[in-house]
C-alpha positions in Angstrom: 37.7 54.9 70.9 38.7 56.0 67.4 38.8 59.9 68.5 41.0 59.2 71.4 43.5 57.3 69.5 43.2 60.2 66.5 43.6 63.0 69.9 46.3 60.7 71.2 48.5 60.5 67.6 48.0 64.4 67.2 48.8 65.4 71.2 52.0 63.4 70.2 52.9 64.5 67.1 51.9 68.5 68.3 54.2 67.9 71.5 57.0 66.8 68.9 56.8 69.9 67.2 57.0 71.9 70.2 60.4 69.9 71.3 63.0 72.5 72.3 66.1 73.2 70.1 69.4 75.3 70.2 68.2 77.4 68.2 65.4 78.8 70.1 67.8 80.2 71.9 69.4 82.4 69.2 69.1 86.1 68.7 66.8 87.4 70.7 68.5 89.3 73.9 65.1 88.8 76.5 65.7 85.2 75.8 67.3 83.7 79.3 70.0 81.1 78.9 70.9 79.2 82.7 74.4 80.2 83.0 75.3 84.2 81.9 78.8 85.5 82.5 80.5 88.0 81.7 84.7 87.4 81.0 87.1 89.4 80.7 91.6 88.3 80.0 93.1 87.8 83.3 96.2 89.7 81.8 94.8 91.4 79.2 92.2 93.4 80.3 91.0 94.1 76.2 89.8 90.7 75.9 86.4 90.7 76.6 83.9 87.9 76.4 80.1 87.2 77.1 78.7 84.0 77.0 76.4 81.3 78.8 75.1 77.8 78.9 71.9 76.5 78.5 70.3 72.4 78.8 68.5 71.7 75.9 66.5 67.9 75.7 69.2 67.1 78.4 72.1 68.1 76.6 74.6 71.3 77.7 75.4 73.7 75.0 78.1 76.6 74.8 76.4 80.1 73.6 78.0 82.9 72.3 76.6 86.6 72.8 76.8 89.0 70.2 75.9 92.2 70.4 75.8 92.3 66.3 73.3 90.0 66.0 71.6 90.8 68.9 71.9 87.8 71.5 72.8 84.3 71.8 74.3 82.4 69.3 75.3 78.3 70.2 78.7 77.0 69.6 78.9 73.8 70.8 78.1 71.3 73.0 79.9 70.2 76.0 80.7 68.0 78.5 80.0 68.9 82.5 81.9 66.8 85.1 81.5 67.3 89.3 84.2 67.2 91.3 85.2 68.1 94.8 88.5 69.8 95.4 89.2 70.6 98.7 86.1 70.3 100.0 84.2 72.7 97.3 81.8 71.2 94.9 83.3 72.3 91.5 81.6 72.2 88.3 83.6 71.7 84.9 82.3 72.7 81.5 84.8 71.6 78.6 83.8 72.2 74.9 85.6 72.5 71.5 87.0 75.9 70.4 87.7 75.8 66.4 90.1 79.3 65.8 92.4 80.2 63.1 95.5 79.1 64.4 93.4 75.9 65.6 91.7 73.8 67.9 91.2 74.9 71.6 89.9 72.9 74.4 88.3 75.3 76.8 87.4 74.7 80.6 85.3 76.7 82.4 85.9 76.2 86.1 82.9 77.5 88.6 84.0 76.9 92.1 87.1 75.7 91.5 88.9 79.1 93.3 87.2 81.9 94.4 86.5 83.1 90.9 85.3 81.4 87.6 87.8 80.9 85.6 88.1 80.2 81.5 91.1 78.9 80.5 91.8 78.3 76.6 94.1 75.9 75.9 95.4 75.0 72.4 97.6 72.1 71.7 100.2 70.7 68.9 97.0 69.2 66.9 98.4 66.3 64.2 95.3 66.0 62.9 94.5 66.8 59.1 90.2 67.7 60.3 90.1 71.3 59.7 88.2 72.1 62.5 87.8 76.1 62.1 85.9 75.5 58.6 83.7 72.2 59.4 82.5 74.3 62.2 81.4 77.2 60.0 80.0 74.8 57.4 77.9 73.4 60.6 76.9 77.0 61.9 75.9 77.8 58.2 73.4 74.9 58.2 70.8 75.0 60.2 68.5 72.1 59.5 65.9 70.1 61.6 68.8 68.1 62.4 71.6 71.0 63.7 71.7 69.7 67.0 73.0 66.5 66.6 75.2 67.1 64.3 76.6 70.1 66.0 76.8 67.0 69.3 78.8 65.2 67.0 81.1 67.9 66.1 81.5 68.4 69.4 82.4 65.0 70.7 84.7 64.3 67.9 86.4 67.5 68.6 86.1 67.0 72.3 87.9 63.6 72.0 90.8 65.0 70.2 91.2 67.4 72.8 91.2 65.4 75.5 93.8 63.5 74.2 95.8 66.1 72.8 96.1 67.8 76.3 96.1 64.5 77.7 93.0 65.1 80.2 92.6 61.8 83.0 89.7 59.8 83.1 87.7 60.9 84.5 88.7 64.8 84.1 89.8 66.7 87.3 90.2 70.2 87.4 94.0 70.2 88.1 94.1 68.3 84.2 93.9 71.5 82.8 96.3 73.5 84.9 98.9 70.6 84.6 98.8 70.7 80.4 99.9 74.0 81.2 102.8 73.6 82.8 103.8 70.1 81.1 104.5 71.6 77.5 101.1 69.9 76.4 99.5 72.9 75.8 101.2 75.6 73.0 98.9 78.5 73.8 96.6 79.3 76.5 94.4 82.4 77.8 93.4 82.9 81.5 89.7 84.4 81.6 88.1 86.2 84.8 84.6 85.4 84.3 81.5 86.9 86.2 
C-alpha cells in the first residue's frame, strides 16, 4: 500500500511538471500553434503581420511570429466570444495591444464577412498605467509564474479597453465597427488576414 501511495504522489507531482505553458510554444518554427494567419493592411499593402492562437490549460493566448527569433513568441491572452450574425457562426478574439502611442484593443473577426478581419483600434486612454512598458517588464520575466501574470495583464488591459471603446455586454461584432464610426476610437487599422 505504501509503494502505491509513494507511485501515486510521484505520478502527480511528474504530471505537474509536464503541465503545458506559453512558453513551450516560443521560438521554435516546427512548433504548431491552432490558429496561423497570415495579415496583411487592408489599405496599406506594407503592413504585414503573422501571427496565431493557441489554448493553453484552457486559456487562449495571442502569438506573435518573428522571423528574428525564429517562431512564436506570446503576447497576451484573450477573450473568445461566439456569436451568430446573420446566420454565420462568428468567432471573436479580443486581446490587449500595448504600442508607443498606446493602448489598442484588437478584434480578430473569423466569419464575420467573407474574410478574417484584424481591426486595431486605439482610444483616448485617461489612464496613468503605462501599458507599453509593464508589458515589456512582463515579456522580460519569464518565471514559473508568466502565465498568470501575463492573464492578468491582459484582463486589466482588456477591461480598460472595453470600456474605453465602449464594447456591449456581451460583445457583438458590430461593437467594434460602431467605435469606429462613433468618435470612440482615435486610430484604427483594417487587416486582411489569411
Amino acid at each position: 500500500m505504501k509503494k502505491i501511495f509513494i507511485t501515486l504522489i510521484f505520478l502527480l507531482i511528474a504530471n505537474h511538471s509536464f503541465a503545458e505553458t506559453t512558453l513551450d510554444f516560443e521560438g521554435d518554427p516546427k512548433i504548431k500553434i491552432d490558429e496561423h494567419y497570415k495579415c496583411e493592411g487592408s489599405q496599406d499593402k506594407s503592413i504585414k503581420l503573422e501571427m496565431g492562437f493557441h489554448r493553453v490549460n484552457g486559456k487562449m493566448f495571442f502569438f506573435g511570429f518573428s522571423e528574428e527569433d525564429d517562431g512564436y513568441l506570446v503576447q497576451s491572452s484573450l477573450r473568445v466570444f461566439n456569436n451568430k450574425v446573420s446566420g454565420r457562426d462568428v468567432v471573436s478574439y479580443i486581446f490587449p495591444f500595448p504600442t508607443d502611442v498606446g493602448l489598442a484593443g484588437v478584434a480578430f473577426l473569423n466569419k464575420w464577412h467573407s474574410k478574417k478581419l484584424m481591426i486595431i483600434s486605439w482610444f483616448k486612454d485617461d489612464s496613468s498605467i503605462d501599458w507599453l512598458n509593464n508589458h515589456i517588464e512582463l515579456l522580460s520575466d519569464r518565471d514559473e509564474n508568466f502565465d498568470q501574470k501575463l492573464i492578468e495583464y491582459s484582463e486589466k488591459a482588456l477591461d480598460h479597453i472595453f470600456r474605453g471603446l465602449k464594447f456591449g455586454e456581451p460583445f457583438e461584432p458590430d461593437d467594434i465597427i460602431a467605435g469606429l464610426g462613433d468618435g470612440t476610437s482615435t486610430g484604427a487599422r483594417i487587416l486582411v488576414c489569411k
